[in-house]
C-alpha positions as CSV (number, residue, x, y, z in Angstrom):
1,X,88.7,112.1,86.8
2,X,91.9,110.3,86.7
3,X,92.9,107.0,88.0
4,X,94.5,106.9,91.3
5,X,95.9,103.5,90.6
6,X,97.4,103.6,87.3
7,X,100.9,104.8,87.2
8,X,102.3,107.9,86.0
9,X,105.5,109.9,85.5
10,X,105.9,113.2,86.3
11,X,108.5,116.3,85.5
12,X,110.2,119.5,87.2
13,X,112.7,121.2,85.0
14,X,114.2,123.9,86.9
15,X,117.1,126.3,86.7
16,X,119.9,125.1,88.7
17,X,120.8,122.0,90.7
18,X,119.6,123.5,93.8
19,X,115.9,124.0,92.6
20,X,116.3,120.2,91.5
21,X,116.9,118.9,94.8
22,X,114.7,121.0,96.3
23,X,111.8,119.4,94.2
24,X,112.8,116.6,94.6
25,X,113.3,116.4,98.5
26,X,109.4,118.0,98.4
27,X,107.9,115.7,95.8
28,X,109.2,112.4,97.7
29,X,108.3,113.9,101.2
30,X,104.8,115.2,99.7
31,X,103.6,111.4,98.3
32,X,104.3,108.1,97.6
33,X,106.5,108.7,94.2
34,X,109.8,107.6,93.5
35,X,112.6,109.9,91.9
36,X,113.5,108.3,88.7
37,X,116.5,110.4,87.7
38,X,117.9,114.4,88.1
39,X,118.8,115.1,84.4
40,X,120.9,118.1,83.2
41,X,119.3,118.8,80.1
42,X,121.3,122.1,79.0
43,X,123.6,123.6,80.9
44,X,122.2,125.1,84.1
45,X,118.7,123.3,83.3
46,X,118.0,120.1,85.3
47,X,114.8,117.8,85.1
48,X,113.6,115.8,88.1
49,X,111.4,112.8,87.0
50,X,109.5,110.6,89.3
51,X,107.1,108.2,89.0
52,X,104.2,106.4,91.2
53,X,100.4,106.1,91.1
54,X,99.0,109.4,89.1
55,X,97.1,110.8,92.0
56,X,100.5,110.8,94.0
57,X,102.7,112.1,91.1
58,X,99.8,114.9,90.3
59,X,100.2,116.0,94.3
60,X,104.4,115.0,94.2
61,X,105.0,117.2,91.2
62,X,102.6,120.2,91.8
63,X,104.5,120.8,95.3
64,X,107.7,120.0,93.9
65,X,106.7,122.8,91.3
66,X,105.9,125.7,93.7
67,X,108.8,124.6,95.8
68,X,111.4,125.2,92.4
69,X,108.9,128.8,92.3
70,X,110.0,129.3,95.7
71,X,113.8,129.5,94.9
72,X,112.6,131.9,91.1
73,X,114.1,128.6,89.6
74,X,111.0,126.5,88.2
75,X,111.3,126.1,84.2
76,X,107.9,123.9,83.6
77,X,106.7,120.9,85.2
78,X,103.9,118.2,83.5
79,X,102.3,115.0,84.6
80,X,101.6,112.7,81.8
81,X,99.1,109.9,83.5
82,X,99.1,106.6,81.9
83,X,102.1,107.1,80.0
84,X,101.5,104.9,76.4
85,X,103.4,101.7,75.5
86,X,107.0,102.8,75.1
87,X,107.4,106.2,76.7
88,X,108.7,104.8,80.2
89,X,111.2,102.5,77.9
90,X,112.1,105.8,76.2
91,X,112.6,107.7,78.8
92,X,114.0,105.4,81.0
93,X,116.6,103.7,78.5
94,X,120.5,103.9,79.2
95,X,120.9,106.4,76.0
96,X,118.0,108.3,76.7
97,X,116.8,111.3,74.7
98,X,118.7,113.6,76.4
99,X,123.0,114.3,76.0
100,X,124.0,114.3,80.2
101,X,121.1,112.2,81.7
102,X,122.9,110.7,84.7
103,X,121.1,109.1,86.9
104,X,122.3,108.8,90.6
105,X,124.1,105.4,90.1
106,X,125.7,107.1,87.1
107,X,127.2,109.7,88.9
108,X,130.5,109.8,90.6
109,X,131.3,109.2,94.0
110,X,132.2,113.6,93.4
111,X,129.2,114.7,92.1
112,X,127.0,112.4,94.8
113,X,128.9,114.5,97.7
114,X,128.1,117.7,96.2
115,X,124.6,116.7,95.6
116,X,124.7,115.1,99.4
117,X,126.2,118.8,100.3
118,X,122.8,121.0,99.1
119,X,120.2,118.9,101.1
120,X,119.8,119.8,104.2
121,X,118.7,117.2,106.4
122,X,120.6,115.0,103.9
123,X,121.0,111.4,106.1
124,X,125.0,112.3,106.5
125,X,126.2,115.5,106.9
126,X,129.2,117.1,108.1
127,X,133.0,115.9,107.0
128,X,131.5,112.7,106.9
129,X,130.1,113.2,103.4
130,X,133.9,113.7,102.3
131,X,134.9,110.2,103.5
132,X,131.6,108.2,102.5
133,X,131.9,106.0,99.4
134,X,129.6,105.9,96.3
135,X,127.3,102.8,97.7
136,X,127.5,104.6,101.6
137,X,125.9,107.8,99.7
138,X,123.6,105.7,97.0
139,X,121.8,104.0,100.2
140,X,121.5,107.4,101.7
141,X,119.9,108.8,98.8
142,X,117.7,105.9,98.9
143,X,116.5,106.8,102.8
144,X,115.5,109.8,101.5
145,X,113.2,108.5,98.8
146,X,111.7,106.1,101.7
147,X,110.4,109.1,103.3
């Protein structure tokens, strides 16, 4: 049985941006997790990680999972409760293991709008995600992890 309370990190690696943010948009809505990056690992693979308390990453990731199956874009997806001493730090470092981790505050104010574009109930829509700056867009990103 696992521990509800200990934390955990979880993965999605889908094909395509657009089963990234869908997994993403599920897993936050699903439970109490927190989207730690999008990664592009390879071109045209992206890996959403989140983190939270394991039972909520268990529940987060395995709807995030059929979600990305939805689309015919999942990859894989893993849970890895109780992370030892050190993966976190690995994984969450600025050089990562990965060539193209971004995460959202890394991005440019161009790619944020065209991430901002491909969610739909995205916090502001319209011609108004052309004029919004980088911290307008990184606060509306934030709202939807709060939900």
């Amino acid at each position: 049985m696992s521990d509800p309370h200990g934390l955990a990190i979880g993965f999605v690696e889908t094909r395509g941006l657009t089963g990234a943010i869908e997994a993403a948009d599920t897993m936050v809505k699903t439970a109490e997790v927190r989207v730690v990056s999008i990664t592009k690992t390879v071109p045209a693979l992206m890996t959403v990680q989140v983190e939270g308390d394991v039972a909520s990453v268990q529940a987060a990731v395995a709807a995030g999972a059929r979600a990305a199956e939805k689309l015919g874009q999942l990859v894989a997806s893993h849970v890895i409760p109780r992370p030892a001493e050190g993966v976190s730090d690995l994984l969450s470092s600025s050089g990562g293991t990965t060539a193209g981790k971004q995460r959202l505050s890394d991005m440019t104010v161009l790619e944020l709008r065209a991430l901002a574009r491909q969610i739909d109930d995205f916090p502001i829509q319209g011609r108004a995600v052309a004029s919004a700056n980088k911290q307008q867009l990184l606060e509306a990103f934030d709202e939807i992890g709060r939900r």
